[in-house]
Each structure stands twice: as C-alpha cells, then as structure tokens.
MARMI-854487 format. One record per atom (N, C-alpha, C): x, y, z. Coordinates in nm, 3 decimals. Each point is the difference from the previous one (the first is absolute). Layout:
BEGIN
X | Y | Z
X | Y | Z $
...
END
This chain:
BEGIN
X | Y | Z
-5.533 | 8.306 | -4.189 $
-0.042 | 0.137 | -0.026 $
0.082 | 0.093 | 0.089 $
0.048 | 0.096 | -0.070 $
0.056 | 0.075 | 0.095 $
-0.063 | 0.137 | 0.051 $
0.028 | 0.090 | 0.106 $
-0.072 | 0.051 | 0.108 $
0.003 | 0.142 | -0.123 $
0.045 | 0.067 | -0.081 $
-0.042 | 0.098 | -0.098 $
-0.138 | -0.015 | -0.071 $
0.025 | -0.182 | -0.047 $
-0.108 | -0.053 | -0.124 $
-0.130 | 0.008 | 0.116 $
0.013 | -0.068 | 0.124 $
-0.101 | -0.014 | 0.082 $
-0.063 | 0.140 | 0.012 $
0.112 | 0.114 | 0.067 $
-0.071 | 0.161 | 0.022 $
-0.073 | 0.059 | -0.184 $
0.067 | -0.034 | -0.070 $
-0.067 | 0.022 | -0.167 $
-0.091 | -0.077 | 0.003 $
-0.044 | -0.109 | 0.011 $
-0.159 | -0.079 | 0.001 $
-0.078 | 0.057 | 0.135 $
-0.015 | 0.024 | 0.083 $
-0.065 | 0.074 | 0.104 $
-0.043 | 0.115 | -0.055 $
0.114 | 0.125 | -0.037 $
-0.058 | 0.103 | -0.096 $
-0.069 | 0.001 | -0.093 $
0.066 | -0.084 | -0.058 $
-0.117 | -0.031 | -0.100 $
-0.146 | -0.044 | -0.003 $
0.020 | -0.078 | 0.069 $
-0.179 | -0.085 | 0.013 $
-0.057 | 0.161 | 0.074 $
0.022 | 0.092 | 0.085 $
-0.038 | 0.110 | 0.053 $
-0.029 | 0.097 | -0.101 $
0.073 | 0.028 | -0.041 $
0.038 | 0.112 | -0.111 $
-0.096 | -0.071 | -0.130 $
-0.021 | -0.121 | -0.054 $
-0.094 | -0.059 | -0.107 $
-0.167 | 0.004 | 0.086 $
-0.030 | -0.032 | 0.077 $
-0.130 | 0.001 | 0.062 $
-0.015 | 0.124 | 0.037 $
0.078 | 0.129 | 0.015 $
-0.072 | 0.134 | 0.005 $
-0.028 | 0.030 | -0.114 $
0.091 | -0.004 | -0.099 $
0.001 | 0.004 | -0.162 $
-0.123 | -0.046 | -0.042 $
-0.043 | -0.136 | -0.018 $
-0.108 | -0.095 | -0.027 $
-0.133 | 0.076 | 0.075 $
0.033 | 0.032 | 0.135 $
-0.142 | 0.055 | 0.082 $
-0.058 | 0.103 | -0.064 $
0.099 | 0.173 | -0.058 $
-0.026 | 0.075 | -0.017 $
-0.029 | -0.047 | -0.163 $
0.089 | -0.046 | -0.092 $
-0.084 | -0.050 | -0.126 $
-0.156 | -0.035 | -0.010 $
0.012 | -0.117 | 0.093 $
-0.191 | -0.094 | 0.035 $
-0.100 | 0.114 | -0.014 $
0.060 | 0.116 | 0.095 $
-0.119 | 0.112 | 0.066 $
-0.027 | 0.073 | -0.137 $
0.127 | 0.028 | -0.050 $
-0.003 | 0.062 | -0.102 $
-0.107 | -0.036 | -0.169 $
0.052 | -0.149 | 0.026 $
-0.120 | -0.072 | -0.117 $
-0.148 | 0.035 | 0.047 $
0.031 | -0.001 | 0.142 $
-0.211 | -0.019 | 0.058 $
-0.042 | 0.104 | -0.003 $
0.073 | 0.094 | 0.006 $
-0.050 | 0.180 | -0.044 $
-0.024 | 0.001 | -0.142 $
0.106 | -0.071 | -0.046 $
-0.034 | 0.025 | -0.188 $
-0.125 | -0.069 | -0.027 $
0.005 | -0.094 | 0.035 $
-0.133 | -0.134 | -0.012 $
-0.069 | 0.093 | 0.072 $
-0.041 | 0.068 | 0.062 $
-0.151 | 0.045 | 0.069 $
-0.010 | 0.171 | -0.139 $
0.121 | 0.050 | -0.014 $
-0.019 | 0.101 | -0.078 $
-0.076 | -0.053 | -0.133 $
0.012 | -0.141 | -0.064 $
-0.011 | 0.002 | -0.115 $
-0.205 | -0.028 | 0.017 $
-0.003 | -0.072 | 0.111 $
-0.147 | -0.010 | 0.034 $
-0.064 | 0.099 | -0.001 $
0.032 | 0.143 | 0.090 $
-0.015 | 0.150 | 0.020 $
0.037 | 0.067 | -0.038 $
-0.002 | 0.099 | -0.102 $
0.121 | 0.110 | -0.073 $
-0.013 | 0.078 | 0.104 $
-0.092 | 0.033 | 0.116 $
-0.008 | 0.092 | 0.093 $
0.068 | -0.060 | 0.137 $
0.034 | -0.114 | 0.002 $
0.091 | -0.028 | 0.137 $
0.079 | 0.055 | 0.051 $
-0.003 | 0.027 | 0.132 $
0.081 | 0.097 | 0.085 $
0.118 | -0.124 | 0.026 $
0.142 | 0.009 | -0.013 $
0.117 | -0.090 | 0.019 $
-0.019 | 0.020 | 0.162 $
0.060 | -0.111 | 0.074 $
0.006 | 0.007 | 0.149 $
0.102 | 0.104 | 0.041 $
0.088 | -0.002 | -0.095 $
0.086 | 0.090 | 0.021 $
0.039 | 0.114 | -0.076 $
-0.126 | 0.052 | -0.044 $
-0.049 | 0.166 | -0.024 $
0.004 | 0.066 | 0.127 $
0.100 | 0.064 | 0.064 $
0.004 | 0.105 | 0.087 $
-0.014 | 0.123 | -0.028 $
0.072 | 0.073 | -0.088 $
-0.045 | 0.108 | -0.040 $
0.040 | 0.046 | -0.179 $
-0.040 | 0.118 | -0.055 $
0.028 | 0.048 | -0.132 $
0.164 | -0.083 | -0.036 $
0.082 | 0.013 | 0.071 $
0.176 | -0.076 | -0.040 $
-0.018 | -0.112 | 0.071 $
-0.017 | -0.056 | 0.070 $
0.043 | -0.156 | 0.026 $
-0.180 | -0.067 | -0.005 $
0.007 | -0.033 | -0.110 $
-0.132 | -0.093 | -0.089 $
0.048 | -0.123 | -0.088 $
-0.004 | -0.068 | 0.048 $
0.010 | -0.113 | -0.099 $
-0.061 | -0.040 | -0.113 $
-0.147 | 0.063 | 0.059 $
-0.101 | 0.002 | -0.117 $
0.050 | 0.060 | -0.107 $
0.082 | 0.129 | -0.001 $
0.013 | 0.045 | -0.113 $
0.086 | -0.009 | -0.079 $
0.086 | -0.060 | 0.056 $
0.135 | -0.091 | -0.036 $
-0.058 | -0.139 | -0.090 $
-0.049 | -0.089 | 0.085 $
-0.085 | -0.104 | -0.107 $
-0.042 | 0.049 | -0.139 $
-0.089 | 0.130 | 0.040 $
-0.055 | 0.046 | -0.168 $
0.076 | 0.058 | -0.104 $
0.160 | -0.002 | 0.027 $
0.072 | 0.016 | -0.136 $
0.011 | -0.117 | -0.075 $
0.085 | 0.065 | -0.125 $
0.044 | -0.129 | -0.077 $
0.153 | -0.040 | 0.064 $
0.052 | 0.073 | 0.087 $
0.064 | -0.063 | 0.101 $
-0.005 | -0.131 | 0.067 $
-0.090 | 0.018 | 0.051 $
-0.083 | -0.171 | 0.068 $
0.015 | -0.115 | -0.060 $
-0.025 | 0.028 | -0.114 $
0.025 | -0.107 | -0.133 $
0.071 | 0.016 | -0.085 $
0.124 | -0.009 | 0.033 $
0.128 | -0.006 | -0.150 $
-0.030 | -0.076 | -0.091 $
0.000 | -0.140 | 0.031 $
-0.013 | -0.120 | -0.067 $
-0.146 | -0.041 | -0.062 $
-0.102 | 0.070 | 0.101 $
-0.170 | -0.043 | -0.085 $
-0.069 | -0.053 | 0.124 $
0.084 | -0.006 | 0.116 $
-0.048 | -0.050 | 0.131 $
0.046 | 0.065 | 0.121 $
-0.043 | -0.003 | 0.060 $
0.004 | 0.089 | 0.135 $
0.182 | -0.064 | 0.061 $
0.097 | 0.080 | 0.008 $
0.114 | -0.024 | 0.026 $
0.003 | -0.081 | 0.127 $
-0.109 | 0.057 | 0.115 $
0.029 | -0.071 | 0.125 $
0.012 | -0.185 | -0.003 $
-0.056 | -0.071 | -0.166 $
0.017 | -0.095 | -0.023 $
0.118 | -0.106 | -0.026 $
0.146 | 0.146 | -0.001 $
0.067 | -0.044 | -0.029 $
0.070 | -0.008 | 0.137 $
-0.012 | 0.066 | 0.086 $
0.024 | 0.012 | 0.153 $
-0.056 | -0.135 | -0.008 $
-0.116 | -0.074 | 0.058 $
-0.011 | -0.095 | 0.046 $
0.048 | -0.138 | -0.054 $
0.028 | -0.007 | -0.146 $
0.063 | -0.092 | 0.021 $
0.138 | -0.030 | 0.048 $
0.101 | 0.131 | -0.073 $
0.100 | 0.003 | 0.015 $
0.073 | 0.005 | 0.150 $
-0.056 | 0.057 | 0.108 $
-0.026 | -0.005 | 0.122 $
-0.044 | -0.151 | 0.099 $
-0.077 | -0.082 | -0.141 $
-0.024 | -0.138 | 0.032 $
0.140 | -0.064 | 0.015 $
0.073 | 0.049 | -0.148 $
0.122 | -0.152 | -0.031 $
0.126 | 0.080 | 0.071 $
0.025 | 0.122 | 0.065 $
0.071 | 0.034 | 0.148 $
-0.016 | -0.098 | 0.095 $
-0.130 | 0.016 | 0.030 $
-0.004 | -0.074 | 0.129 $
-0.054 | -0.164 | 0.040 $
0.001 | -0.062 | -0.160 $
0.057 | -0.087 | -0.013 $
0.149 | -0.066 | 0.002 $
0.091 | 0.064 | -0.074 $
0.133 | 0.022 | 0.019 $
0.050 | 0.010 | 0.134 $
-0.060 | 0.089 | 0.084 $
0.037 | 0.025 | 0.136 $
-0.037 | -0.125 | 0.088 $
-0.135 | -0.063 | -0.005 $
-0.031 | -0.067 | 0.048 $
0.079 | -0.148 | 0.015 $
0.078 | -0.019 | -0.161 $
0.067 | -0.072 | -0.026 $
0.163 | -0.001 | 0.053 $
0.005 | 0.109 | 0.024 $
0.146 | 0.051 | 0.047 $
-0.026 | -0.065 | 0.178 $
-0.104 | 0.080 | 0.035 $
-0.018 | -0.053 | 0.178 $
0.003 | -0.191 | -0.015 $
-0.045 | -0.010 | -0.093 $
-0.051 | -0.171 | 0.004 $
0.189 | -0.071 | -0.026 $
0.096 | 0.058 | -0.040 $
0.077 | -0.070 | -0.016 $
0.035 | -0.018 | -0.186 $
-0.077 | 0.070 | -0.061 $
0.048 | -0.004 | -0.160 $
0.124 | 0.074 | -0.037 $
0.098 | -0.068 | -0.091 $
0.069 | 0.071 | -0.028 $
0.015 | 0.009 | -0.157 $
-0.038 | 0.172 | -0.028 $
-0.023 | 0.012 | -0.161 $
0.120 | 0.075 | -0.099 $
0.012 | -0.067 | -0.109 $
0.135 | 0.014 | -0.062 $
0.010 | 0.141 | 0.018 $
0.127 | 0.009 | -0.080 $
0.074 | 0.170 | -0.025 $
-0.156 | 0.066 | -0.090 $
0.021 | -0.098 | -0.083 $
-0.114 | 0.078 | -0.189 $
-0.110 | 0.015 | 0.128 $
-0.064 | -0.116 | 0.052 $
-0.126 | 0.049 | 0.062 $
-0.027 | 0.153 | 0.079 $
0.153 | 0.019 | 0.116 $
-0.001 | 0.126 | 0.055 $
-0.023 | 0.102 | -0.093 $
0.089 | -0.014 | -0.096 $
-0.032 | 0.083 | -0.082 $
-0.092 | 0.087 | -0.093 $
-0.101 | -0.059 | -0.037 $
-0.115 | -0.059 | -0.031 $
-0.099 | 0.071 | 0.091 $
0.051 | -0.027 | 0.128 $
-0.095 | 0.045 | 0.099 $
0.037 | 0.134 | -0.017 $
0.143 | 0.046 | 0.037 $
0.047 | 0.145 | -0.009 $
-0.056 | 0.080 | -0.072 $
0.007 | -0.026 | -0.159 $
-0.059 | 0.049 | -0.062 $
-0.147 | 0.053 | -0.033 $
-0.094 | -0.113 | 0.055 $
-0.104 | 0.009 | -0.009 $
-0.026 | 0.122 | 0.092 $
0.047 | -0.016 | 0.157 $
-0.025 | 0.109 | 0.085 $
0.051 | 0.158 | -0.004 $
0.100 | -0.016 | -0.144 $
0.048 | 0.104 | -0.010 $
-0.088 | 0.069 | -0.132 $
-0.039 | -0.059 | -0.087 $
-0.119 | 0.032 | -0.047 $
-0.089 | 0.045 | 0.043 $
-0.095 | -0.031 | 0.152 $
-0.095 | 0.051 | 0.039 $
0.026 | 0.117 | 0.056 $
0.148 | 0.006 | 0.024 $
0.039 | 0.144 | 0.071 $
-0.010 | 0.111 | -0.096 $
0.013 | -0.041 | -0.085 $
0.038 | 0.121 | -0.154 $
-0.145 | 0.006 | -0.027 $
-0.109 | -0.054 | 0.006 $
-0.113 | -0.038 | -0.058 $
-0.086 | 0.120 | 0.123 $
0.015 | -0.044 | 0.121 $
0.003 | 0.074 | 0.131 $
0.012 | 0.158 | -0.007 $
0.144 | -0.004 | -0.053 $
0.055 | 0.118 | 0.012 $
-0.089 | 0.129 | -0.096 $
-0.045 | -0.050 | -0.125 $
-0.036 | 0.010 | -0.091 $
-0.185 | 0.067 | 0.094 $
-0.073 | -0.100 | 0.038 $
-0.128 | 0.026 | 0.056 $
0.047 | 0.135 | 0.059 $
0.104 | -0.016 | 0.117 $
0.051 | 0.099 | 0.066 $
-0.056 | 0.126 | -0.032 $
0.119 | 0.044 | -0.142 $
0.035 | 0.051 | -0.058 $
-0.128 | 0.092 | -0.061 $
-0.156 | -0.130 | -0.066 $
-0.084 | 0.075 | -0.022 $
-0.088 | 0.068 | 0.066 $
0.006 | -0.087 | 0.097 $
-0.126 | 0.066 | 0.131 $
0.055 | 0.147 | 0.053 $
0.159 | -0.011 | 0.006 $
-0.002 | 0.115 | 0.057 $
0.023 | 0.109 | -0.086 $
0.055 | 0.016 | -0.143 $
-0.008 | 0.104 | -0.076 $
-0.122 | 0.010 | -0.113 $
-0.033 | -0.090 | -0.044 $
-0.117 | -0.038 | -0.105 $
-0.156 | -0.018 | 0.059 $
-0.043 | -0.070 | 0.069 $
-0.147 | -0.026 | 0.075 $
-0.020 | 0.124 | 0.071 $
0.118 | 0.016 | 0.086 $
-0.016 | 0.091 | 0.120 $
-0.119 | -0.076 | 0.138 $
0.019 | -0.075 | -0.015 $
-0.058 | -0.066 | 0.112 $
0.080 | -0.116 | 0.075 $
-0.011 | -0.038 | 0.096 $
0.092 | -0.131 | 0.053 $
-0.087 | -0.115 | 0.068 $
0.036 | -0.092 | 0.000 $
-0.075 | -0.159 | 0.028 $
0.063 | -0.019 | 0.155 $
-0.062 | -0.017 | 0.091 $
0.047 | -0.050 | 0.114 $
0.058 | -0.120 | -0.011 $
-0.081 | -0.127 | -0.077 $
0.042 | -0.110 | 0.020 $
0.143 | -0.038 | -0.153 $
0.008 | 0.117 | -0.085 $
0.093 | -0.002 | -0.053 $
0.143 | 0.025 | 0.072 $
-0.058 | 0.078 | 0.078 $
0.159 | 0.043 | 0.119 $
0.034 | -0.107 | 0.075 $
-0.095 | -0.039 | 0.045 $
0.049 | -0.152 | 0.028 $
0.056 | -0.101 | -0.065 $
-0.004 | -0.010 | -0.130 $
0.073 | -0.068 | -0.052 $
0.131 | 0.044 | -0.040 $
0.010 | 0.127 | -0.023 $
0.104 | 0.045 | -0.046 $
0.094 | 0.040 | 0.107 $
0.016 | -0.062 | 0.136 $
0.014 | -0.019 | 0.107 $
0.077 | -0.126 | -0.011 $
-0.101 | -0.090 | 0.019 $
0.019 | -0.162 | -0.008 $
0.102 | -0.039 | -0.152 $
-0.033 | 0.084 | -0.109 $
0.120 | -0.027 | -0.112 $
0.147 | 0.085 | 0.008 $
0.018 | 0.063 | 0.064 $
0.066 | 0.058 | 0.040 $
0.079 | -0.056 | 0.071 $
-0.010 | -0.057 | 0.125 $
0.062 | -0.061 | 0.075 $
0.029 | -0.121 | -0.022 $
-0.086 | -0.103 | -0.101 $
-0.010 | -0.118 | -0.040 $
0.124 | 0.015 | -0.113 $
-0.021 | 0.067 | -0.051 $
0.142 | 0.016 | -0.125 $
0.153 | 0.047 | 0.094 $
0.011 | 0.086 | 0.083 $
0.126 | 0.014 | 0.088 $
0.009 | -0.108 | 0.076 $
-0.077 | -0.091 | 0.059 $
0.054 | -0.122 | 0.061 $
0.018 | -0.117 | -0.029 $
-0.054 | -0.032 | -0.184 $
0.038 | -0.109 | -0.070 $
0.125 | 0.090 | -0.063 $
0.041 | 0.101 | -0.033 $
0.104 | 0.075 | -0.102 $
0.165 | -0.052 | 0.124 $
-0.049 | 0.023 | 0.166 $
0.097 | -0.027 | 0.084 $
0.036 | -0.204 | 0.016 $
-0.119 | -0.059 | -0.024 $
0.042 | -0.121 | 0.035 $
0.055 | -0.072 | -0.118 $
-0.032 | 0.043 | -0.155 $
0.080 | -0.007 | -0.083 $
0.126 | 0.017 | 0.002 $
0.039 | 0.141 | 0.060 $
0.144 | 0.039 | -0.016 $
0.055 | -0.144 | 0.147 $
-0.059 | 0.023 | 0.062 $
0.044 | -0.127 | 0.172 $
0.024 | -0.118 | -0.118 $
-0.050 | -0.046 | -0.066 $
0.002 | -0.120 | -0.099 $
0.134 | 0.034 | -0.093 $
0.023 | 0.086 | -0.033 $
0.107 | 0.023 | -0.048 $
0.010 | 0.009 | -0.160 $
-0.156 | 0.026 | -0.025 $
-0.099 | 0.023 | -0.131 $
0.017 | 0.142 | -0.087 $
0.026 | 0.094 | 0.083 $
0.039 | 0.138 | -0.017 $
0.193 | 0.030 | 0.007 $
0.078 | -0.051 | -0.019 $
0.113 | 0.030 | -0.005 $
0.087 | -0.065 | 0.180 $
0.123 | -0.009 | -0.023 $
0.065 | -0.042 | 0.097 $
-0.099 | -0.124 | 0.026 $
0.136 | -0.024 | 0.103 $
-0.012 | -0.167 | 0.090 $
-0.159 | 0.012 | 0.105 $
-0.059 | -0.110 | -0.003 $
-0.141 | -0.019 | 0.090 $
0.053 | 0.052 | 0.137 $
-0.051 | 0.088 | 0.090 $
0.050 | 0.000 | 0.119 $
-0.129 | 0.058 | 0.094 $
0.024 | -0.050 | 0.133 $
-0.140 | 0.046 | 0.067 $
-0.019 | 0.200 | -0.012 $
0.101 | 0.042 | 0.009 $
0.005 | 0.157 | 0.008 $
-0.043 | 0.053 | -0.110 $
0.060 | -0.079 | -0.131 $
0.011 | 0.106 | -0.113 $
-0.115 | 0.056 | -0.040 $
-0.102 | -0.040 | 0.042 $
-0.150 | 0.062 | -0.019 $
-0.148 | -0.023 | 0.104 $
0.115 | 0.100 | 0.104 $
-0.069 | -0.010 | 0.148 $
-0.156 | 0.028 | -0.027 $
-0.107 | -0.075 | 0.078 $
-0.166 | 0.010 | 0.039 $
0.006 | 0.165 | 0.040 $
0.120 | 0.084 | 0.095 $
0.011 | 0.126 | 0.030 $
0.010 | 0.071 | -0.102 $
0.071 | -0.019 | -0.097 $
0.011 | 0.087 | -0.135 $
-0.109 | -0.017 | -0.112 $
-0.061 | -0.139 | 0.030 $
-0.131 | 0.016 | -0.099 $
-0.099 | 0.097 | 0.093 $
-0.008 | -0.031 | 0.118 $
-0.143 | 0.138 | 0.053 $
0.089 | 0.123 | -0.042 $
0.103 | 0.047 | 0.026 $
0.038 | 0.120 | -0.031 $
-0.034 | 0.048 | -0.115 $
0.050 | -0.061 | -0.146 $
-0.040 | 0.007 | -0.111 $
-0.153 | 0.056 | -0.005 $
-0.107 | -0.146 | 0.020 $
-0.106 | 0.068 | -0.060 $
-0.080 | 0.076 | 0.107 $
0.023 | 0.038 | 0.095 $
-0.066 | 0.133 | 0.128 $
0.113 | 0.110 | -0.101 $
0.119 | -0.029 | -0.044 $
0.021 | 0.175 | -0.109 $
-0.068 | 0.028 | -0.093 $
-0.007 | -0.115 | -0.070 $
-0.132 | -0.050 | -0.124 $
-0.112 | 0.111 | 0.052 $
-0.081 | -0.051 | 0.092 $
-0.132 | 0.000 | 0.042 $
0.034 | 0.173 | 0.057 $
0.116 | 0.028 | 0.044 $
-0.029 | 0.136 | 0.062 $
0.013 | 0.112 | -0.128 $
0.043 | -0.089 | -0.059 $
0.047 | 0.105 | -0.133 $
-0.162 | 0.047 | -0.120 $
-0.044 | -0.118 | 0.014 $
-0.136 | -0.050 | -0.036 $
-0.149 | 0.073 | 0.075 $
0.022 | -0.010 | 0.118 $
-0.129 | 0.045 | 0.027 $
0.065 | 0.145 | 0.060 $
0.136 | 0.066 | -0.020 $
0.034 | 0.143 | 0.039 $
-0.038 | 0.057 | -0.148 $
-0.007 | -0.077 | -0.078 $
-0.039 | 0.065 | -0.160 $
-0.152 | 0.025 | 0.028 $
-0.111 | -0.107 | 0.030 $
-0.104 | 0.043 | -0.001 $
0.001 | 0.059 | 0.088 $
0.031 | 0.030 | 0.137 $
-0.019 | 0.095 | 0.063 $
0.010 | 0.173 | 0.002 $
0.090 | 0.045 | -0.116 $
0.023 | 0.100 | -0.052 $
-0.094 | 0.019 | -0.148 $
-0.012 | -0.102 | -0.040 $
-0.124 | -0.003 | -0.114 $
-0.135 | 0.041 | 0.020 $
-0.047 | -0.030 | 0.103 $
-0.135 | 0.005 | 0.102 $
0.030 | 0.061 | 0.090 $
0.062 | 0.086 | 0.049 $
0.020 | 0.058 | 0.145 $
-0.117 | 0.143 | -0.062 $
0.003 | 0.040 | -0.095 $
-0.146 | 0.083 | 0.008 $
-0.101 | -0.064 | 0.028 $
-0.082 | -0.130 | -0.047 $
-0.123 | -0.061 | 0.065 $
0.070 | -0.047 | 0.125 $
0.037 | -0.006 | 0.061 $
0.039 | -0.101 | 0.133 $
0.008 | 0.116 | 0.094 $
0.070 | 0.164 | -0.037 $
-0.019 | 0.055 | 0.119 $
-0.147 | 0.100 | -0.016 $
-0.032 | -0.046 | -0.095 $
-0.172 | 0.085 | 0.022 $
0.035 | 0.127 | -0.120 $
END
C-alpha cells in the first residue's frame, strides 16, 4: 500500500463516519417525526436553521424514503472500501471507478439538497451541513487519489493530486457554498 492510498483510507474512514453519524441522527429525527407530527428536531434552533422543516418537504423524500437513507448506506460501502484500503486491499481500476462515481453522484445529489434548502424550503438542516461538508471533501480527496493513481489523465505520481490540493478544492467548494447561504440568510442571521 502506498502512503497516498494509506492518507485516502484514513480520510476516508473519517470523512464516511461523520457522513454516516450525521445521516443516523438524521433517520432518528425522521423516525421520531413520523411517531410525532409535532416533534421538535434536536436541531431546530431557530425560524432558518430547522431541520424539522426541512424533513417536512417533499424534498426529504425524492425517492418515497427519507434521503438520509441513502447517506447511510452509501457512507457504509466508503468506509468499507476505506477500511479495506487500511487493511491492505487492492481494488481494480473498474472498482475505483465505480467508487468515483458513486461519490460523485452523491455530490450532485448533495449539491442538489443544497440547492433546495437554500433557495426553495428556505430553511437549512444543521446535520445536512454536515454532510455536505463530509461529501465535499470526500469527493476532492478520492477525485485527487484517483488522479495519484493515474486514473484521471497523465502518469500515477505522488504529486499529481496532492492531499494539499484536495483540502484546497473543497474548503473553495464549502466557502463558496456556505458564502451563498450566508448572503441568502444574512437578513434572518443579522436580526
């Protein structure tokens, strides 16, 4: 194993268990909402950052099920993968790929929640920011160890898709991201 694949399975298993954590919480809020239509979410802070009210679109459920379902598994077979990477597995080109894709899916899928909470709901999920955090960064540091693999164009090399240039990437991601909601909401946020 080499010391990229090793720093990419470390991130990963990190970056999948915050993912997975904030999903879990996310099901047990939905699961207590569906018991209570009156449940207060743990992370109802105020009129804009409610989760509760985020759950009660048809947002929540694209598919017919509460999306955070798709967080937990998919967040499962990451950090399986990762786990497998620390253990010494080594998985074909198609498999990386496979993986790539999948995580690049959740980013678009992500991007998309993003997208509604902050122009459509008008409300925001705490524990959605957390994920969209954790996918964020999880997609720039498998997108860099791909290119290190030599999966993304040119020869495999330790540089060509420095661990430094994946945080750079998604902290622009993320500043670009929550400087949008921050100008979206800066009327509820400064009173």
């Amino acid at each position: 194993m080499t010391r990229s694949d090793r720093t990419w399975g470390v991130l990963a298993v990190v970056l999948s268990l915050i993912g997975f954590a904030a999903s879990a919480e996310l099901v047990a809020e939905r699961l207590a909402l569906y018991q209570d239509a009156g449940h207060r979410a743990s992370c109802d802070i105020n009129a804009w950052l409610a989760c509760g009210t985020v759950m009660r679109t048809p947002q929540a459920e694209l598919f017919g099920f509460p999306n955070p379902f798709i967080g937990i598994v998919a967040y499962a077979v990451v950090l399986a993968v990762a786990v497998g990477v620390l253990a010494g597995a080594r998985y074909a080109r198609w498999f990386w790929w496979l993986l790539w894709l999948g995580i690049a899916a959740g980013s678009v899928f992500t991007l998309w929640l993003w997208w509604q909470t902050t122009f459509h709901i008008n409300a925001l999920c705490l524990y959605c920011m957390i994920v969209w955090c954790a996918q964020t960064y999880l997609l720039a540091h498998t997108t860099a160890r791909m290119r290190r693999a030599g999966m993304l164009g040119g020869a495999g090399r330790e540089g060509a898709g420095s661990t430094a240039w994946a945080w750079l990437l998604g902290t622009a991601v993320l500043v670009v991201v929550f400087g949008v909601v921050a100008v979206r909401f800066a009327p509820a946020i400064l009173g």
